[in-house]
MIRO-352582 format. One record per residue (C-alpha): z negated, y negated, x. Coordinates in steps of 0.001 Angstrom, whole numbers, padded with zeros to 6 digits, always signed. Layout:
ZYX...
! end
This chain:
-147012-025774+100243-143833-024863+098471-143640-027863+096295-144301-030231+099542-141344-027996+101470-138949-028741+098727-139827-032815+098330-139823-033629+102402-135575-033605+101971-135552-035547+098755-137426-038138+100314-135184-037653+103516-131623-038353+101899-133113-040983+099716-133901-042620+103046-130436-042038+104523-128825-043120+101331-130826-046857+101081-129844-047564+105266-126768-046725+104555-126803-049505+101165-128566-051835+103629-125639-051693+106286-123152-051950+103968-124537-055080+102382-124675-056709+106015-121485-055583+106732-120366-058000+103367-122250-060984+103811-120861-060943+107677-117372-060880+106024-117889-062803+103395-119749-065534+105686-116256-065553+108009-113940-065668+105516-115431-068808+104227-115558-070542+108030-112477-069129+108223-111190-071210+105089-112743-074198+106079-111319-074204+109381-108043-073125+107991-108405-076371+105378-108857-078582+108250-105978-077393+110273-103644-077655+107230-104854-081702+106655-104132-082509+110374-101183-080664+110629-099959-082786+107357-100957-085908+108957-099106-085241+112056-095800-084122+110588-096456-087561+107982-096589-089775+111582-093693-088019+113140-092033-088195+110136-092682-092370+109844-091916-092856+113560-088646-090948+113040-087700-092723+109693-088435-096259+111601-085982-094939+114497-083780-094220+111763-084277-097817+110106-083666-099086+113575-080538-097649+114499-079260-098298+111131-079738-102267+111730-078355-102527+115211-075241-101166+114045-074378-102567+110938-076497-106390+111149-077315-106612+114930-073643-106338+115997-071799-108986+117766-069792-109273+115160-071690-109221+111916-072075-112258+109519-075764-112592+110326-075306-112271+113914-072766-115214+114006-074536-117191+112071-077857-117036+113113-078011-115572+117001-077052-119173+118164-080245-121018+116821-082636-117797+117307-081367-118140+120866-082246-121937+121245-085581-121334+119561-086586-118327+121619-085202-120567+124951-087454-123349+123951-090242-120971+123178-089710-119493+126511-092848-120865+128183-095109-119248+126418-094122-116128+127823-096195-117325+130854-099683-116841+128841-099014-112927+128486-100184-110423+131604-097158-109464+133461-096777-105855+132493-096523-106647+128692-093043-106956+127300-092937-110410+125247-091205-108844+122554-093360-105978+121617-096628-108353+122737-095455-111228+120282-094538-108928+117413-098156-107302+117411-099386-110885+117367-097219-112176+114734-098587-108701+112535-101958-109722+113074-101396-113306+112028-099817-112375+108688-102288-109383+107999-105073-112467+108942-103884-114660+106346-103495-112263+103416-106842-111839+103926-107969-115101+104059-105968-115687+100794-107513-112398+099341-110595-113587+099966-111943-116725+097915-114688-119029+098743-116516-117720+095922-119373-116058+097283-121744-115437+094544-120391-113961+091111-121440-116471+087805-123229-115331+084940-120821-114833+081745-121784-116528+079295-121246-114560+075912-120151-117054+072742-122059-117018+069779-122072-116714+065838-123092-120121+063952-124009-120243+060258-121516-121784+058098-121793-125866+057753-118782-127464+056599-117549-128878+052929-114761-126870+051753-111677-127835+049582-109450-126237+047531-105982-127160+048501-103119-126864+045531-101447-123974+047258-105281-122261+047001-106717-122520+050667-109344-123729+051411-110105-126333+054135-113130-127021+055642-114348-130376+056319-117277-132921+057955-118772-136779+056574-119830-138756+058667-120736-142554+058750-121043-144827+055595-121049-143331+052216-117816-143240+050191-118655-146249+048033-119624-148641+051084-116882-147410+053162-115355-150606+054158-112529-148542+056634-111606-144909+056385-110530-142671+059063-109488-138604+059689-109947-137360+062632-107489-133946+063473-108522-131911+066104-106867-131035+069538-105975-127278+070592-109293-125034+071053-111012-127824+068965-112606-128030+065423-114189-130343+062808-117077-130569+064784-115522-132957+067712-114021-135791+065763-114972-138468+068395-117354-136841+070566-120720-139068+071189-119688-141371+068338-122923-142989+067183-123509-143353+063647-125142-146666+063889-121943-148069+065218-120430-146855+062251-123046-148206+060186-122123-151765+061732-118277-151262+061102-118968-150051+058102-116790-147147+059232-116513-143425+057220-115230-140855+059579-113545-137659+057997-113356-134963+060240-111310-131283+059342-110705-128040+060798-106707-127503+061202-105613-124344+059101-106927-120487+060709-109519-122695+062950-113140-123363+062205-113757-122305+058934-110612-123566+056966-108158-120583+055908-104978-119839+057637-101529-120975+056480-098785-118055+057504-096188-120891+057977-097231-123374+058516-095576-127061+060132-095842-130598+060572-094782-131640+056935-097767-129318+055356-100108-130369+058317-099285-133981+056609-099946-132968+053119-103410-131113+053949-104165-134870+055074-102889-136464+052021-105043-133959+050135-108131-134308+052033-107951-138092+050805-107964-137567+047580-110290-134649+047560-113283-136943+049577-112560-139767+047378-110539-141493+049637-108849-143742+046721-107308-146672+049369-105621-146972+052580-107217-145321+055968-106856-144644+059388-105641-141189+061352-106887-140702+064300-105179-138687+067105-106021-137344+070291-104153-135146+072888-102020-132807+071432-103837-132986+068278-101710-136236+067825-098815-134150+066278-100421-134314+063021-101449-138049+063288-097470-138408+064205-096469-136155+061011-098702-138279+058602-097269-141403+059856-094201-139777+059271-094026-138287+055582-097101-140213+054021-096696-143410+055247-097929-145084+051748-101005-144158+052322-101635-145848+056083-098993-148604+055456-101670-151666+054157-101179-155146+053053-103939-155926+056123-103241-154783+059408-107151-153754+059512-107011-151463+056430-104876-148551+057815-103048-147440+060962-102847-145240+063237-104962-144947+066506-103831-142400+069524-105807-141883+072315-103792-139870+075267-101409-139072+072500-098800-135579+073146-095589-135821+072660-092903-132963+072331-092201-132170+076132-088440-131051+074727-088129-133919+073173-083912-134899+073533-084880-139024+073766-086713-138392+076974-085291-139819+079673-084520-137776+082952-087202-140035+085292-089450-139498+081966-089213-135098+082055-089342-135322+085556-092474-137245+085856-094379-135071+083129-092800-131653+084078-093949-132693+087771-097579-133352+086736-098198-129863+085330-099584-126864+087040-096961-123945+087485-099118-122154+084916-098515-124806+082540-095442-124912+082607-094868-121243+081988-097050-121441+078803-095029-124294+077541-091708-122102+078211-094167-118814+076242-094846-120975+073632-091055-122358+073365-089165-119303+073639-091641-116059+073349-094364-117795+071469-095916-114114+070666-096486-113304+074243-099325-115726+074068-101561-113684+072102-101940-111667+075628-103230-114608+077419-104961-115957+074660-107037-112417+074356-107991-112640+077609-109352-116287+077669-110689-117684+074902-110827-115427+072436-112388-112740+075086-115862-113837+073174-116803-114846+076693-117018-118901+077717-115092-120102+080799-114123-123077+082645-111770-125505+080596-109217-126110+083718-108967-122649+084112-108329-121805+080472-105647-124379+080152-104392-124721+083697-105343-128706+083677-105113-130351+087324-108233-132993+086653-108376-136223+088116-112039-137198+090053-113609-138713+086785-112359-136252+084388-113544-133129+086459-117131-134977+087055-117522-134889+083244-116491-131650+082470-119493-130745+084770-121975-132823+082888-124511-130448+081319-123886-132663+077676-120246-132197+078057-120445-128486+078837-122816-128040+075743-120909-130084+073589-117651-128435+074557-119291-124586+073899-119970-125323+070539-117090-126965+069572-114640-123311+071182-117287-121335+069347-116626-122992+066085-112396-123532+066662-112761-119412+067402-115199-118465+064614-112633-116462+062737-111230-114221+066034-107882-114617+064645-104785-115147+067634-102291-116541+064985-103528-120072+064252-103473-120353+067994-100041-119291+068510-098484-121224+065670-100438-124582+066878-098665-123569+070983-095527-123455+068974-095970-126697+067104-096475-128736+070132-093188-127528+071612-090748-126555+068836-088252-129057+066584-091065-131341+065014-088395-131849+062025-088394-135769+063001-088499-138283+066081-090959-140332+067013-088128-142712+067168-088118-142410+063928-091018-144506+062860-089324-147699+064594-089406-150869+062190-085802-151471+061275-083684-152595+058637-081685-150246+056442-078052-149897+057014-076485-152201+054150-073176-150306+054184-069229-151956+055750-066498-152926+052813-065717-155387+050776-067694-154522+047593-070686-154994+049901-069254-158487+050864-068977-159807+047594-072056-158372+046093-073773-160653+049091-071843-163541+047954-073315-163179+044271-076882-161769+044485-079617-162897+047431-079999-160275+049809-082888-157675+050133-083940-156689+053237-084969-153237+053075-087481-152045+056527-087422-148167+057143-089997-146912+059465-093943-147111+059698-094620-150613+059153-098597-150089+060001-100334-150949+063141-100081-147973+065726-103355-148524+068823-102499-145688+071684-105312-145859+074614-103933-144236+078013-105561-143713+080917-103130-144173+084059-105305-141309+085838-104738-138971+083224-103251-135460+084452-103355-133724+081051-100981-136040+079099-099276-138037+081799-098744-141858+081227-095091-140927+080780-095566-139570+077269-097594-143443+076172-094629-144911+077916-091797-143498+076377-093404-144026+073085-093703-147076+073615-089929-147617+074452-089044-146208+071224-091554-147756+069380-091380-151417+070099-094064-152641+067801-096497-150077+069298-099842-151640+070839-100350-149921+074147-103700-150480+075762-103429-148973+079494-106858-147450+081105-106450-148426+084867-109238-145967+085970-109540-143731+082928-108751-139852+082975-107986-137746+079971-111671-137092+078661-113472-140184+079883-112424-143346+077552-112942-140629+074539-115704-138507+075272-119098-139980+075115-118663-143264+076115-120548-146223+073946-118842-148981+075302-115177-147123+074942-115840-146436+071071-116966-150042+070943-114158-151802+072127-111898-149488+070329-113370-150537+067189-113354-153941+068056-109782-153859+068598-108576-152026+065513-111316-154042+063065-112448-157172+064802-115909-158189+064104-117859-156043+062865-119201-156783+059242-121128-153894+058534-120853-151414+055079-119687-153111+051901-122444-153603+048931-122744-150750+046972-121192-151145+043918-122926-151841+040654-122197-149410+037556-121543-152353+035001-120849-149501+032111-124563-148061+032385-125707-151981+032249-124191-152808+028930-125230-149563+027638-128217-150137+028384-128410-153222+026737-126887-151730+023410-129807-149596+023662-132191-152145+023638-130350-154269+020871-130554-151325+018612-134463-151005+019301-135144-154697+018401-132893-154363+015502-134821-150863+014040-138422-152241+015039-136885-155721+012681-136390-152930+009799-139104-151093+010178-141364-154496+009916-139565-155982+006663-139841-152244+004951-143685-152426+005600-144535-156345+004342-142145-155176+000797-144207-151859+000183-147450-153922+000770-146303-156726-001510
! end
């Protein structure tokens, strides 16, 4: 009984002690439950307090703005006031009568400055959004093996290079092809059919400009050694003769700079052996002899974008790598007139849609931006736009200047005189179309005014791409008007050396089977 006396007020205070736990651990989650809605609400009242002190603060600062213009520009007296209250006042007197389409309790100035808001906040958003409404699949470029011939050039690059056409030895005309910007060896004349070669008899030598394709970069590279990689690129394919350069677009430079310092080797005794032949050839934009109808007409057919590259590539010619980076050498394909900023004529931007075109054109960027490098790119920007070291003007036929005196008199009287022609004395062919936006008629024109002797053949209804890309009948007619008839490859050549060794050969056999006879009739006599 004792032990059950003594354990009845244990089990009493340990009662009393766990209530009083118990209420003390309500008694903390109750606080602890209204200090956080006590938080939150004091987090909410903080925000829309901010908010409106921020809109008190903004009506007061317009106020402020507002009192500040009516007394320094809305006074009587102001410059502004005096010159333009008299027509604001004629305007808003003519525009009086529409006041008579608002409700009668609206004040016409507050009612047409809320409706002149909502027209400017309507047409930022019609410009922010485009008519795009679906997003177009990127389409990522891709790695091709390695095709091209490649040629060690005396300064020890190496430049890559692409046959096509008639072999070497049956070659009856010889052409090189160089490349436009964002181009490579692979374009040459796009859709050029080798049986039309084969009926010229025509051997097309194709190259990829130095840092494109798979030819090596040249760290300074200009006109004059964009002329000698042609002049080595002869020899080096066996081109022993006369040929042709071919140039199109802005890849024309270097058809310009061969006729320049290697005229020897496109100046022939025929007119059909060598030449030149520019199709939508580039000029320098800068170039001095332009007249001021002549810039203004080309400056005025560019895009604004254009235009600003041109001034990049003039005067911060490194800036270009940015843009550059972000288009074409992004590893991702894109649209050609919104790479280069072209405004396309109906024709040309129907054949920049064609699926054979697009194809074509893919694998030709891929291959011009095989090596990822932003330099060759910059330096060929440059080219275009930067002192060329010559004038076109330059290749005019003319006769040297003899000299003024009197030692130059008499030597006339005494010796016959030699007439002496500087310039290219070749043909020159240039094809223009007259609806072509990319190199604007202009540029054929004004070569053509310096160049006298220059055969111009005008495209009525011809863009930039359409007379040179895939088009039989174009490449036809071309040909016929550089080589006339066509007269197919020459006969391959016979090695006459091999004959007469051979023969030698066979003299000697006679003459040892003769020995070999008389030796046997003496031993059996």
């Amino acid at each position: 009984m004792s032990e059950v006396n003594e354990s009845a007020p244990w089990e009493r205070e340990f009662t009393h002690l766990l209530h009083e736990d118990v209420a003390k651990t309500a008694r903390y989650s109750n606080r602890s439950a209204a200090d956080d809605g006590g938080a939150a609400t004091d987090w909410r009242f903080q925000v829309a307090e901010f908010a409106k002190g921020a809109a008190e603060m903004s009506v007061e600062f317009g106020k402020g703005v507002r009192d500040v213009l009516r007394q320094s520009i809305l006074r009587e007296d102001s410059i502004i006031m005096r010159k333009f209250k008299g027509p604001c006042v004629k305007i808003c007197g003519k525009l009086r009568f529409l006041n008579e389409y608002l409700p009668e309790d609206r004040d016409p100035v507050h009612a047409w400055t809320v409706v002149a808001c909502v027209c400017i906040f309507a047409l930022a958003a019609l410009l922010v959004n485009t008519n795009q409404t679906t997003t177009p699949l990127v389409k990522k470029m891709k790695m091709h093996p390695t095709s091209a011939s490649l040629i060690m050039l005396p300064d020890g690059r190496r430049l890559a290079c692409q046959e096509h056409g008639v072999p070497a030895d049956q070659a009856r005309y010889s052409m090189i092809v160089s490349h436009s910007f964002l181009s490579s060896r692979l374009a040459g004349i796009p859709g050029l059919k080798g049986s039309l070669m084969q009926e010229f008899g025509v051997r097309l030598v194709t190259y990829d400009l130095p840092g494109f394709g798979e030819s090596d970069p040249h760290p300074s590279r200009n006109l004059e050694s964009s002329a000698m990689d042609i002049l080595h690129l002869s020899y080096a394919v066996n081109i022993t003769d006369k040929f042709w350069v071919v140039g199109y677009s802005d890849g024309s430079m270097h058809a310009w700079a061969a006729l320049r310092y290697i005229p020897d080797r496109l100046e022939g005794k025929c007119i059909l052996t060598a030449g030149a032949i520019m199709v939508a050839p580039m000029v320098n934009p800068y170039e001095p002899r332009l007249t001021k109808e002549e810039k203004r007409t080309i400056w005025g057919t560019w895009t604004t974008k254009k235009k600003m590259m041109y001034h990049l590539a003039r005067k911060f010619p490194k800036l270009l790598a940015y843009f550059y980076g972000r288009n074409f050498l992004s590893g991702n394909h894109g649209q050609m007139d919104t790479w280069f900023s072209l405004s396309l004529g109906k024709k040309d931007r129907a054949l920049i849609k064609d699926r054979i075109f697009e194809e074509f054109w893919q694998r030709d960027v891929e291959e011009s931006v095989r090596q990822g490098n932003v330099k060759p790119f910059v330096q060929e920007a440059g080219l275009l736009v930067s002192d060329w070291g010559f004038s076109i003007a330059d290749l005019k036929v003319q006769n040297t200047h003899k000299g003024k005196g009197i030692l130059v008199w008499l030597k006339s009287l005494f010796s016959s005189p030699e007439e002496r022609m500087n310039g290219f004395l070749g043909p020159i062919h240039v094809w223009q179309g007259a609806e072509d936006k990319v190199v604007p008629p202009s540029m054929s024109d004004f070569v053509s005014r310096v160049i006298p002797d220059v055969m111009l053949h005008k495209l009525p209804y011809e863009g930039h791409f359409t007379y040179f890309y895939f088009c039989d009948e174009c490449h036809r007619q071309m040909f016929t008007v550089v080589f006339g008839n066509p007269q197919g490859p020459l006969a391959p050549k016979v090695d006459l050396t091999s004959t007469e060794d051979d023969e030698e050969n066979i003299e000697e056999i006679f003459s040892d089977s003769e020995t070999d006879r008389e030796n046997v009739s003496s031993c059996l006599a």
